[in-house]
C-alpha positions as CSV (number, residue, x, y, z in Angstrom):
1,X,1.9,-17.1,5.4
2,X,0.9,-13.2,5.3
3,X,2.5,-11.3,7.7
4,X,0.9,-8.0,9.3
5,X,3.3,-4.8,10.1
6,X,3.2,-4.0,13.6
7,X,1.0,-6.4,14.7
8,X,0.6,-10.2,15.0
9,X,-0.6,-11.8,11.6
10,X,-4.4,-11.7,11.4
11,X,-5.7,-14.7,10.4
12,X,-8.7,-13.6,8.5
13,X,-7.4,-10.6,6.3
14,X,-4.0,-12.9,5.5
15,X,-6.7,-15.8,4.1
16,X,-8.6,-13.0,2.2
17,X,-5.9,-11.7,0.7
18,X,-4.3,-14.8,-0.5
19,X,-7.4,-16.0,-2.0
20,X,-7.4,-13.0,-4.0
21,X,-4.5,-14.1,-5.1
22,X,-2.1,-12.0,-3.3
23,X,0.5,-14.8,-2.2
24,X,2.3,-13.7,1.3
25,X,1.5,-10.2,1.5
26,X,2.7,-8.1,3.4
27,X,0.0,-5.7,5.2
28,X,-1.2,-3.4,8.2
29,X,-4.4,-3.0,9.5
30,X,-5.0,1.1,9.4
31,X,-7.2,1.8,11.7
32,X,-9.5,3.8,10.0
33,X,-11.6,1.4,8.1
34,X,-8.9,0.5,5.5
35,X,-6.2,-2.2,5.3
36,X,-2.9,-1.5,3.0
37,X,-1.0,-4.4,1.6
38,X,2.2,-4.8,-0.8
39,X,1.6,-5.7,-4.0
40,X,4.1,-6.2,-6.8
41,X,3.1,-4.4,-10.6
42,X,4.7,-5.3,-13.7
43,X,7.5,-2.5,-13.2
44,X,6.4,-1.1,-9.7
45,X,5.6,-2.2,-6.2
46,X,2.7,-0.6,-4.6
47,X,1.4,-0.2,-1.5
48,X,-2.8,-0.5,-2.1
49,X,-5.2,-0.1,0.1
50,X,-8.8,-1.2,0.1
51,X,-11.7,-0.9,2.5
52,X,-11.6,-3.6,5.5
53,X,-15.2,-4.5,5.7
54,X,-14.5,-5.2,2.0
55,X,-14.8,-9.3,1.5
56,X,-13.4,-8.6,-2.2
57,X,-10.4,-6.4,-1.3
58,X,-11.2,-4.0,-4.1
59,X,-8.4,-1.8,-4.3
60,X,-9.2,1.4,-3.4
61,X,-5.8,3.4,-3.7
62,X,-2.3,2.5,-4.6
63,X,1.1,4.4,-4.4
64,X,3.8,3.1,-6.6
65,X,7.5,2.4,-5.3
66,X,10.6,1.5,-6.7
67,X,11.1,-1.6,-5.5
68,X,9.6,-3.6,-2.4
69,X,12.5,-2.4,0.1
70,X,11.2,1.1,-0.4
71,X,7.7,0.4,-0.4
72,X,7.7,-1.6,2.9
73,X,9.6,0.8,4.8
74,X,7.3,3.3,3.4
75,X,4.3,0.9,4.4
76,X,6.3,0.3,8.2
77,X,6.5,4.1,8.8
78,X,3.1,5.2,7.1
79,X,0.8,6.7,10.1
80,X,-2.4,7.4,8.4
81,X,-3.6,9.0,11.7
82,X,-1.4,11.9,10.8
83,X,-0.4,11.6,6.9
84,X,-2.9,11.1,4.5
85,X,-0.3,9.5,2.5
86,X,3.0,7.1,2.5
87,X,5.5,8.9,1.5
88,X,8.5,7.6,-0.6
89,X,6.4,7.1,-3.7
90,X,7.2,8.2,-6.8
91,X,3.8,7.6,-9.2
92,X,0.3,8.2,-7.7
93,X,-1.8,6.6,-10.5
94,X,-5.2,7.4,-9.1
95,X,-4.3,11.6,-9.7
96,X,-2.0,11.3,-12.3
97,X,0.2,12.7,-9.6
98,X,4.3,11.9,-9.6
99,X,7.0,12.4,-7.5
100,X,10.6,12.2,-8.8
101,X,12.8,10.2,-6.4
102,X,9.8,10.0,-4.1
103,X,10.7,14.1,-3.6
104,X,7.3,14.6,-2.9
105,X,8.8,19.3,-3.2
106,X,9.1,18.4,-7.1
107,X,5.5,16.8,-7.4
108,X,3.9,17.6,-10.6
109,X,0.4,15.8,-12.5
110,X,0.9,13.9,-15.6
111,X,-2.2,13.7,-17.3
């Protein structure tokens, strides 16, 4: 079963997801339209967000991490209210944008 950050799992999304084949992810409802989930990448996790009215859960952004620790603290503490962003993540693939050691003062665009 999917279970929701900060909140009791929410049926719907949870069944969405999974039937996109995302098996148990983890995920928060953001408040602004969007939900963010965990998904693992060949040599990345990321968090990935996609629009909640959405029934395909077409991603819409994704910030790579490390490993999943990193990424679901990163997805725990993430208040999109105030940061546009998580932050911890070291490869923004969307703007070519990276951050060694998630330092987000040594940011620098890899095109």
């Amino acid at each position: 079963m999917a279970r929701a950050l900060g909140a009791p799992p929410t049926m719907n999304i949870a069944q969405r997801l999974e039937q996109h084949g995302y098996w148990n992810p983890t995920f928060r409802v953001l408040g602004d339209g969007r939900i963010a989930w965990l998904r693992p990448f060949l040599f990345t996790v990321a968090i990935v967000t996609a629009d909640f009215d959405d029934p395909g859960c077409n991603i819409t952004n994704r910030w790579c991490y490390e490993n999943m620790a990193d990424a679901e603290l990163a997805l725990d503490r993430w208040n999109p209210k105030v940061e546009e962003e998580p932050q911890g993540w070291h490869r923004h693939p969307n703007s070519g944008r990276r951050r060694p050691q998630g330092d987000a003062s040594r940011e620098y665009v890899n095109l």
